[in-house]
N, C-alpha and C positions, 0 to 999 in steps of 0.2 A: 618482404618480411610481414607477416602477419601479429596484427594486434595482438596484448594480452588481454585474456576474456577474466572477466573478474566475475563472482558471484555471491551467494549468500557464506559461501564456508570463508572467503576472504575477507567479509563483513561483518562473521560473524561478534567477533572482540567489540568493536564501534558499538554495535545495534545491542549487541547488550549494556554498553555502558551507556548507551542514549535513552534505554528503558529503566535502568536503574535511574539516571538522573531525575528522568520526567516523573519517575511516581514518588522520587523525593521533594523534588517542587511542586506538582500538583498535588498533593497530598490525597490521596482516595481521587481522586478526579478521572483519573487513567481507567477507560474503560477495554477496549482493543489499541494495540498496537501490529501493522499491519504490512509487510513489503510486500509488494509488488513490482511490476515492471521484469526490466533487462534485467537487474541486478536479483530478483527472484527467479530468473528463467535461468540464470548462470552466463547471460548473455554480452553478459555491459563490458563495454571498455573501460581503459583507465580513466577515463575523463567523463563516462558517464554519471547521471543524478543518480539517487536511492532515492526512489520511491519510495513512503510511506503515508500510511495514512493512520491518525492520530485520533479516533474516537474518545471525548472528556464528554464526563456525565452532565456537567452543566458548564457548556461554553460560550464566553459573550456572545452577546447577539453581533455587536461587530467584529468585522473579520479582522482588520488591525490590531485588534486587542485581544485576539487570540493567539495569533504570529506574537505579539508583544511578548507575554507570558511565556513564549520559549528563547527568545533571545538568550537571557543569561544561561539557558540549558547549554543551547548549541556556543556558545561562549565557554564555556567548560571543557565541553567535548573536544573544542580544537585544541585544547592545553593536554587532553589526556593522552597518554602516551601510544592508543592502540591509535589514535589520528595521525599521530606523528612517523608508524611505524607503516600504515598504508603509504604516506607523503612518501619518506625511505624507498620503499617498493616501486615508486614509479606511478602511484594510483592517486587521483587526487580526489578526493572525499565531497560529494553536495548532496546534504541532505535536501531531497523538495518533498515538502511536508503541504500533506491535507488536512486539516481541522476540523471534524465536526462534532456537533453535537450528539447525544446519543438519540435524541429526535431525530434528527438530520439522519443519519445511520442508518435508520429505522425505515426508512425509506431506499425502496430499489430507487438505485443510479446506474445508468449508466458504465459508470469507471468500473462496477463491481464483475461484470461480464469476463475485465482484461485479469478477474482475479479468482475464476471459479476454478480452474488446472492448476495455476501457478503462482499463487499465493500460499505466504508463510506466513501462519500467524505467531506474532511473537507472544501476546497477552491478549487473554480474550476470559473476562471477568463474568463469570455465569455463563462461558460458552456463547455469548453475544454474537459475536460474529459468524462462528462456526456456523450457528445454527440460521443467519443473514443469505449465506451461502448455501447450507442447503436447500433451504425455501426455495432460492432464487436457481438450483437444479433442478429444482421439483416444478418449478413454473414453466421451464427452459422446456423440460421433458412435454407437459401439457400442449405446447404451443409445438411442438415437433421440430424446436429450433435443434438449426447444425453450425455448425463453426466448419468453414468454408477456407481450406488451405488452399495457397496459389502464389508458386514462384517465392516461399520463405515467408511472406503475408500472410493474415488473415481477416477475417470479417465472421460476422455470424448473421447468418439467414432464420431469423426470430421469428417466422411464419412462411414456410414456403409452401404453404396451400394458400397464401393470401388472396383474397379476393377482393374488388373494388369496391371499397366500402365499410372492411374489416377495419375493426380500429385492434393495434396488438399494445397491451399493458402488462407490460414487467409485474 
């Protein structure tokens, strides 16, 4: 028997109560909120995480006291009823949350690659992010990079003219 594949439309009740929550507790803080992953691809199992990634305008510099600050969000969320109603369904709910800053943001990373096709953004305050990602298309393009399918994998070749010596910057 084959798994059930879960995704954003099954998510969708959670992810908006989890965005309502957080720009009640952060107060104006909420700059992007952001899914990614399986669960943005339509992919995830019952038992997969939710990706998210949680851009605040000004977030501690330490990272425990950023995760701190959502505690009683995600302490909420398991009380609200669309939590309870995934649990019901056979799904069990883990939010894994990224944090950063909107400096932090502001800089190509990495993770942002796994979110240029198949990322949802839920909030994006002045277009912040949208416009993170088109840059980082527009950079993509420059560099002649490909995303490189094989066997349900993938990877992306971020310079395949490279040469010895080429240094390649997102």
């Amino acid at each position: 028997m084959r798994e059930k594949t879960v995704g954003y439309l099954e998510y969708k009740a959670l992810l908006d109560a989890f965005v309502g929550l957080a720009e009640q507790a952060l107060e104006g803080q909420v700059v992007s909120v952001v899914l990614y992953g399986s669960v943005a691809r339509g992919q995830a199992g019952p038992d997969s995480d939710v990706d998210l990634l949680l851009v605040l305008r000004d977030a501690p510099a330490a990272y425990w006291k950023r995760l701190q600050l959502l505690f009683p969000i995600l302490r909420r969320l398991r009380e609200d009823p669309c939590w309870k109603e995934l649990e019901r369904e056979g799904v069990n709910p883990f939010l894994s949350l990224l944090v950063l800053s909107l400096e932090e943001a502001g800089e190509n990373r990495y993770l942002y690659l796994d979110m240029i096709e198949e990322a949802r953004i839920l909030v994006d305050r002045d277009g912040f992010f949208q416009g993170k990602l088109r840059d980082l298309r527009r950079r993509l393009k420059e560099l002649g990079a490909k995303k490189i399918r094989r066997n349900g994998d993938w990877y992306w070749d971020l310079k395949p003219d490279l040469k010895l010596g080429d240094e390649v910057i997102l």
